[in-house]
C-alpha positions as CSV (number, residue, x, y, z in Angstrom):
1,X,99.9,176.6,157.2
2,X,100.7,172.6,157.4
3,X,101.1,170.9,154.0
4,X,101.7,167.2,153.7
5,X,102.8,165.5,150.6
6,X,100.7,162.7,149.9
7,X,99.3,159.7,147.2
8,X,97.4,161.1,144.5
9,X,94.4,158.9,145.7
10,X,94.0,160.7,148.9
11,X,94.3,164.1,146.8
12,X,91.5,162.5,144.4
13,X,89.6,162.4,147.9
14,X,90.0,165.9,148.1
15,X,88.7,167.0,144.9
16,X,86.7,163.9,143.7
17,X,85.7,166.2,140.3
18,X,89.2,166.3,138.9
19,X,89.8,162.6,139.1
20,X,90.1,162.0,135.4
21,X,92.6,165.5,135.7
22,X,95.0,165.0,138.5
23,X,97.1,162.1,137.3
24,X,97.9,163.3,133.8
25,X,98.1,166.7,134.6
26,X,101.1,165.4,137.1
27,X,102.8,163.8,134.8
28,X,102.6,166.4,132.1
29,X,103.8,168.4,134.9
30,X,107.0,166.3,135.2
31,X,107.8,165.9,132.0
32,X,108.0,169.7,131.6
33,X,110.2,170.5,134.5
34,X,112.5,167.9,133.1
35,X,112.6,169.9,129.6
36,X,110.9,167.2,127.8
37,X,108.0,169.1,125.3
38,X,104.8,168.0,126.8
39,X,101.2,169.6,127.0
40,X,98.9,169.8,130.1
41,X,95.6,168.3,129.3
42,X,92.4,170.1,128.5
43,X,89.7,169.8,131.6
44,X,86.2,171.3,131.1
45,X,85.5,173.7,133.6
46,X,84.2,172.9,137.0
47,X,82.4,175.3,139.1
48,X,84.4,176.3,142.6
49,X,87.3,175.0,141.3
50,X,90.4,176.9,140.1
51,X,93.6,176.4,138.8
52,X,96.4,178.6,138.6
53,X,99.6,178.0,137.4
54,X,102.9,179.1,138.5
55,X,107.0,179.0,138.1
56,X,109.3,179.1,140.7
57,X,111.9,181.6,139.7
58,X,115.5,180.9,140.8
59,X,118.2,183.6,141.0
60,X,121.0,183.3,138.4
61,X,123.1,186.0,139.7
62,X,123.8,190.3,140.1
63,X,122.2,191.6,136.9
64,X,120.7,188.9,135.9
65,X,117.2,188.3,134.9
66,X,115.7,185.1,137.1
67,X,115.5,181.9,135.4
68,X,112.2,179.0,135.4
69,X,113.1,176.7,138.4
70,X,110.0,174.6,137.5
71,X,106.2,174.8,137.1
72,X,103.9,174.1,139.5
73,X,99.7,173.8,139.4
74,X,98.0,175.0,142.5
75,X,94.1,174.1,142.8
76,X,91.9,175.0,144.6
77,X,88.5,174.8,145.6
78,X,85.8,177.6,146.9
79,X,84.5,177.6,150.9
80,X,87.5,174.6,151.3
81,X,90.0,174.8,153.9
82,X,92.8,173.3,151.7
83,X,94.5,173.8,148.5
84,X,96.1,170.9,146.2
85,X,99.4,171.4,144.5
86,X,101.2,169.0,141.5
87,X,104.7,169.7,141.3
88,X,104.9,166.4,139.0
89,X,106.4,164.3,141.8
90,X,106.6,161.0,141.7
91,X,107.3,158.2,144.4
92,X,108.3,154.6,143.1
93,X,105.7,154.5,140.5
94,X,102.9,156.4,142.6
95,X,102.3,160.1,141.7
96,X,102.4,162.6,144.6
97,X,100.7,165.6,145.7
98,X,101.2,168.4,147.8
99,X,97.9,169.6,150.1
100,X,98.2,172.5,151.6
101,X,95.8,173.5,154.5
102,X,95.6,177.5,154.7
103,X,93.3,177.2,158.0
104,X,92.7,174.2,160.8
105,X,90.6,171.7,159.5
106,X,90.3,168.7,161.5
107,X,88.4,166.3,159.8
108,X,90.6,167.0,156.4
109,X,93.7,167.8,157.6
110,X,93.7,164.3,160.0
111,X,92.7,162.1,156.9
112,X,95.2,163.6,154.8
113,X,98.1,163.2,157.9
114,X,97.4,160.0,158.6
115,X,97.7,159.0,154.6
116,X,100.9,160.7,154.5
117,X,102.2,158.9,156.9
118,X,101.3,155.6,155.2
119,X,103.2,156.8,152.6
């Protein structure tokens, strides 16, 4: 698997449907990982997309039950060779994204690493 962290534009490429969702989901995203009380924002639902989310657990010691590292939102859409993931990253002032290719894509996967090298 190659994953490339890239501008949120070339991620709204990706998944042209969630344009209205990616950026402020993000940013709700890092406001929560930062502790700050925040709320992800309500998207109708969109057929052969789905969104799961998920915490990365880090260790706190022998005995010890595992503590939230921070939340992440993994999308991703049916028949489609990659998978988009908001960590609430940000770069200067431009919000980031993680895409994830799970098989060789060529056409995808050399738009999205040539845009992350721009970046």
């Amino acid at each position: 698997m190659e994953s490339y962290v890239v501008d949120m534009e070339t991620a709204v490429r990706l998944l042209p449907e969630l344009e209205d969702f990616l950026n402020p989901t993000n940013q709700a995203l890092r406001n929560i990982n930062m502790g700050k009380m925040d709320h992800l924002p309500y998207y109708h639902a969109v057929p052969e997309i789905h969104v799961f989310m998920q915490a990365e657990l880090s260790p706190q010691g022998p005995g010890r039950p595992p503590a939230v590292g921070h939340w992440q939102l993994l999308i991703t859409k049916d028949n489609e060779p990659f998978q988009v993931c908001l960590h609430g990253k940000i770069k200067g002032s431009a919000e980031r994204a993680e895409v994830i290719f799970v098989c060789p894509n060529s056409e995808a996967e050399e738009l999205v690493a040539r845009e992350a090298k721009k970046s």
